[in-house]
Structures are given as C-alpha cells and as structure tokens.
C-alpha positions as CSV (number, residue, x, y, z in Angstrom):
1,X,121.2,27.9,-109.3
2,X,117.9,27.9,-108.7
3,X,114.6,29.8,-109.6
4,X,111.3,30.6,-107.3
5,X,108.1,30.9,-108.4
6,X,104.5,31.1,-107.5
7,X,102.6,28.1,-106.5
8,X,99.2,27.0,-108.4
9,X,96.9,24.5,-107.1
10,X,98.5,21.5,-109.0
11,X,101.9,22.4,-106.5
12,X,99.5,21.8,-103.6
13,X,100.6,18.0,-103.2
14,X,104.4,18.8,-104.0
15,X,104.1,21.4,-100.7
16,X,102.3,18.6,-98.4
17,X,105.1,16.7,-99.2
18,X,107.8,19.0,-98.5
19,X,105.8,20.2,-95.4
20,X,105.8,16.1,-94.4
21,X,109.7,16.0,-94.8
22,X,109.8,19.4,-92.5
23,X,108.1,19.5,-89.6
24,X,108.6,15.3,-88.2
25,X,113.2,16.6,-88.1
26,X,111.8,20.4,-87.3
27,X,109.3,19.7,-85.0
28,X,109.5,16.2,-83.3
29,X,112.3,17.4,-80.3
30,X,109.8,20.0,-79.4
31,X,106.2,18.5,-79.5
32,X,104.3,15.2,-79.7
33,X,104.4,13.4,-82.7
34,X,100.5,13.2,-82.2
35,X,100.3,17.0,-82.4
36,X,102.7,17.1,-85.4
37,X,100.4,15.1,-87.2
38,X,97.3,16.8,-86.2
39,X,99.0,19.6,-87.3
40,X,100.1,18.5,-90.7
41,X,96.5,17.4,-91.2
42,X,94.6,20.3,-90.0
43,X,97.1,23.1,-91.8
44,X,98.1,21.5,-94.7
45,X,94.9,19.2,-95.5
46,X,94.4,20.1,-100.0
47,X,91.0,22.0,-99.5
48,X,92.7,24.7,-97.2
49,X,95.9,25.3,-99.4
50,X,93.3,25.3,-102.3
51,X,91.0,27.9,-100.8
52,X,94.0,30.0,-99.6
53,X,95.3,29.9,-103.0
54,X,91.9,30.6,-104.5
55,X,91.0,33.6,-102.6
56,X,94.3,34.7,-102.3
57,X,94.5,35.1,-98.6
58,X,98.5,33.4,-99.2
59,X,100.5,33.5,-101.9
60,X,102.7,30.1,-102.1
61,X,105.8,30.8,-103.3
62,X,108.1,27.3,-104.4
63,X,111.8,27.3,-104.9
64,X,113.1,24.9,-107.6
65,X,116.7,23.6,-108.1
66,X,118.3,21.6,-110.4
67,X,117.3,18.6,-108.2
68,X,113.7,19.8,-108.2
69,X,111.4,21.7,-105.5
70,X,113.5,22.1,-102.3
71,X,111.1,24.5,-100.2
72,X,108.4,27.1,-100.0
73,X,107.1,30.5,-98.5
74,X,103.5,31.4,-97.9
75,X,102.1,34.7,-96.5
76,X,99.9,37.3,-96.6
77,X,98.5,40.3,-95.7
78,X,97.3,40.5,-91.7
79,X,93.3,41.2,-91.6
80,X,93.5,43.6,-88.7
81,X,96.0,45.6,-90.4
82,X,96.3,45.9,-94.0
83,X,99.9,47.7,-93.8
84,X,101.5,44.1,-92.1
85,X,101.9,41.0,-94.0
86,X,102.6,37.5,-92.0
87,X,104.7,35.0,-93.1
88,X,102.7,32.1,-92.4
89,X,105.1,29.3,-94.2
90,X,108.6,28.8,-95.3
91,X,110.0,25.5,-95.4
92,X,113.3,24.2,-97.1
93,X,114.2,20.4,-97.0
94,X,116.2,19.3,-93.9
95,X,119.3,18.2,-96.5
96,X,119.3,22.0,-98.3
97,X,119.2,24.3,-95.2
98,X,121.7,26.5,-94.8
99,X,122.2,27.2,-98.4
100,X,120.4,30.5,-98.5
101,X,117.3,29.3,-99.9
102,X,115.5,30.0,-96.7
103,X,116.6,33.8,-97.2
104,X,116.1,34.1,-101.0
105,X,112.7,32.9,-100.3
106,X,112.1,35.7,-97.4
107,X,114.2,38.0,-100.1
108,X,111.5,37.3,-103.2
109,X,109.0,38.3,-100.5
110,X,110.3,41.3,-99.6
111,X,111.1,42.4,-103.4
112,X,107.2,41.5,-104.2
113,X,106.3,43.5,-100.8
114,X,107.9,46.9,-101.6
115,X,105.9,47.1,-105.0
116,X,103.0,47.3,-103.2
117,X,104.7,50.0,-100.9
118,X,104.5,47.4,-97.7
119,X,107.2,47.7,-95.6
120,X,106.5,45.1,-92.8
121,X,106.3,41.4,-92.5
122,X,105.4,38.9,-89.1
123,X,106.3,35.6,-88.5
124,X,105.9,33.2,-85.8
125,X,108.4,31.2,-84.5
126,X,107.8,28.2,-82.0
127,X,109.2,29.6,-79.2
128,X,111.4,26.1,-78.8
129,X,112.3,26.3,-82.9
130,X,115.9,26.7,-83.8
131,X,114.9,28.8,-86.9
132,X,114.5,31.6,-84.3
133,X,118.2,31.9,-85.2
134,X,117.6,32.1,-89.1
135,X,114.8,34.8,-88.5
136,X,117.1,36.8,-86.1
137,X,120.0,36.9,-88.6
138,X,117.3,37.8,-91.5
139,X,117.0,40.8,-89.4
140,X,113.6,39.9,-87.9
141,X,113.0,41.1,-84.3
142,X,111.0,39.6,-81.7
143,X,108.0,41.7,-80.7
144,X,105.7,40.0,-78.2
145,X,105.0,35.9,-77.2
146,X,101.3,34.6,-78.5
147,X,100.1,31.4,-77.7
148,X,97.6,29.8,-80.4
149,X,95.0,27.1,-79.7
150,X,94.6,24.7,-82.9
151,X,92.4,22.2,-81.8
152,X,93.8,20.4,-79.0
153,X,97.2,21.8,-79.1
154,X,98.9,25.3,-78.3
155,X,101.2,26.7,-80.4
156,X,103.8,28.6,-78.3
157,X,105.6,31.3,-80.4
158,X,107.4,33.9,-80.1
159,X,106.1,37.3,-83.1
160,X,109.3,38.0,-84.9
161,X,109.0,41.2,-86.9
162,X,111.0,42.5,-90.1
163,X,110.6,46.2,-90.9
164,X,112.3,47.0,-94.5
C-alpha cells in the first residue's frame, strides 16, 4: 500500500536524495559521471526546486510506502502551449521499480490533468535510457528527437508523448 501526495518545500531534501540514489544506477552506463553530477547540481540544487514549487511552474508529486518515500513525479504545464503539460521528473528507487509505482505516479497525473480538461502530457527520455520501455508500455509515443544544451553537456532525448 502506498499513498502519493504533493510535495512542499520541506520534501525538497527528501527528493535530492531520492534523485542522488537515481540517476548514479540510471544514468552512469550512459554518460560521465562528471556530467551526472553537474546535472544533479545544476537541476536539483534547493533554490530551483523551491522556486518551481513557489511559482508553481511543477508540481512535485512524492509516493510514500510503508517503508517511507520511494519516488517522485514533477511536471507542468509547457509555456509555448498551455494545452501540453511535460513531465519533467519521475523517479522511483532502483530497489522498488517495477512495482507500479512509476505508473501510479504517471496515473495521479493524469487523474489531476483531466480535471483541468488537459488531455496531453511530454516527457523526455535520454535517448540511451531503458525507461524508454516504461514510457512506451504507459502508452506514451515517441514524437520527434531534441537535443538540450545544460551547461557543458547535451542531453540527447528522444519527446515521448501520451494523449489521454
């Protein structure tokens, strides 16, 4: 059992962590551990998750079991097109995936979507990622390639898209 619910600013070290515990097993076969942690510093530093917290650009979403928090969802609506949202986030310790917490997470987003009548939500997947798997069997389709500069580093992704 478990129960999901939406992050304040007092969560914001609990979802460094859990990023931390992520992205070195997610990320470390596909790019340098020096651009993992630039990464983790320049995306999940406190004064950015505060601000997107505060103005409400994201909306963190935490998933709690018995043993405690085991992952979280972020996203929000696109700028250049109010009708699109973007999943910017969703994370779920190494140990727990594969338990469908990764899909009640995308499944609370949904639900909390269609009350505001939005029917569309992005994600981007590193095009090396395994998840591209996860997202494809969530039903999300890919829709184009985008490759993002942060900082030094490119982010090679693939634009998955979910239309419910």
């Amino acid at each position: 059992m478990f129960n999901i619910s939406e992050a304040t600013e007092k969560d914001i070290p609990a979802i460094i962590d859990i990023a931390e515990k992520t992205w070195w097993p997610t990320y470390s076969s596909i790019i340098s551990s020096e651009q993992i942690g630039y990464m983790l510093n320049a995306i999940y530093a406190p004064q950015i998750l505060q601000k997107e917290m505060v103005d409400g650009s994201r909306i963190y979403l935490l998933l709690i079991d018995q043993g405690g928090l085991q992952g979280f969802a972020s996203f929000g609506k696109r700028p250049e097109d109010p009708a699109v949202y973007k999943l910017h986030k969703l994370y779920v310790l190494p140990h727990n995936q594969a338990r469908g917490y990764g899909r009640a997470l995308i499944d609370e987003i949904k639900s909390r979507l269609l009350k505001e009548n939005i029917h569309i939500l992005d994600v981007n997947v590193n095009r090396s990622n395994p998840a591209r798997s996860f997202y494809e069997k969530s039903g999300f389709k890919p829709i184009r390639e985008e490759d993002i500069l942060v900082g030094p580093y490119w982010m090679n992704d693939f634009v998955f898209r979910l239309e419910f």
